[in-house]
N, C-alpha and C positions, 0 to 999 in steps of 0.2 A: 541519499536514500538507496540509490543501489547499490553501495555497499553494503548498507545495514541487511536490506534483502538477502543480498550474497552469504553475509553473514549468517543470517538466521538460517539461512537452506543449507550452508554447508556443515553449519552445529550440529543442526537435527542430523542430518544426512548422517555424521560423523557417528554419532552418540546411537544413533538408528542400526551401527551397521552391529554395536554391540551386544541390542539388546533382540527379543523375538518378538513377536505378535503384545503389540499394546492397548488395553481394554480401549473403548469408545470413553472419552469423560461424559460426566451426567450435563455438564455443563458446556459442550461443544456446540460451538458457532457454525452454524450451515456454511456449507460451500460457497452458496449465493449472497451470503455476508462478508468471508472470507472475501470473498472477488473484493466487494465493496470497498471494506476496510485497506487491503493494501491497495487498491485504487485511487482512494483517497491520501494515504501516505504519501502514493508516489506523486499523484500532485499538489500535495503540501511541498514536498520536500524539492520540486522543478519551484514552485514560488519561491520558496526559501533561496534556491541557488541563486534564482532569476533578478528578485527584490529582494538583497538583505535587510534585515528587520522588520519587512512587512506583515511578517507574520507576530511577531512580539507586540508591533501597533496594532494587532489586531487580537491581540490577546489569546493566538495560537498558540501550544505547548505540544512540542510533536515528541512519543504519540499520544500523548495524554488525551489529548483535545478530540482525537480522530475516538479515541475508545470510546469518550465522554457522547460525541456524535452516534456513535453505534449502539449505545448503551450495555455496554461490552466492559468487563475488566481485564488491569492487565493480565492476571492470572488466568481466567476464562479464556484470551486470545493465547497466551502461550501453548496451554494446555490443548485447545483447537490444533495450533500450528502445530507442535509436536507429534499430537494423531495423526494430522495429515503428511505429517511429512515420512512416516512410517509405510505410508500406501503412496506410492510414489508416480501411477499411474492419476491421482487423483490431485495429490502437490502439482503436477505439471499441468494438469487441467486447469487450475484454479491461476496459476500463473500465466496461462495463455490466455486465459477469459481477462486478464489485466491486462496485456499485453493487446489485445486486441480493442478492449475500452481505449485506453491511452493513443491506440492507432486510430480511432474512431474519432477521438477528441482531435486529434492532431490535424486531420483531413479536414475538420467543420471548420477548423480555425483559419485553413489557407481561404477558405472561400469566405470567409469575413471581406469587404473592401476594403481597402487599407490605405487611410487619408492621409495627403499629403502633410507634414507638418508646417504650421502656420506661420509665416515669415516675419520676423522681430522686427517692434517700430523703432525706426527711427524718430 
């Protein structure tokens, strides 16, 4: 998944530096969806590394499933990304607001207990 991230950031990045000032689409995805959506990517895609095929048993399709979740198209999501990626004070906001969830989630998780595993009968 952080490639694909990488990827998308340094497309637009690239393709951004070509063009000047890109209208708002009529169909852009709030920032505070934006966070959501690739927050949720990124942790589809840590289960996917974590569990392979857990997500296929569960009849995840990444990112289908996450747009499906958001009620978001791929189109509407690229066309968001592209905008944002164009104001680049606002792309790095929306990636730290990820970045700070995922650190968020990662902190509750140490303080989970964490049971011994149960010793096979003989």
């Amino acid at each position: 998944m952080k490639k694909l991230v990488i990827v998308l950031l340094l497309g637009t990045w690239l393709y951004g530096c070509q063009s000047s000032s890109v209208p708002e689409p009529e169909n852009l995805i709030d920032e505070e969806d934006m966070v959501e959506i690739y927050y949720d990517m990124q942790v589809y895609q840590a289960i996917d590394n974590s569990m392979p095929g857990k997500l296929a048993e569960e009849n995840i399709v990444l990112p289908e499933s996450v747009f499906k979740k958001h009620q978001v198209t791929k189109k509407q999501f690229e066309d968001s990304d592209y905008y944002y990626a164009q104001n680049i004070k606002k792309y790095k906001k929306i990636f730290e607001e990820v970045k700070a969830k995922l650190e968020e989630q990662k902190e509750s998780l140490k303080e989970v207990p964490q049971k011994p595993l149960p010793k096979p009968k003989s």
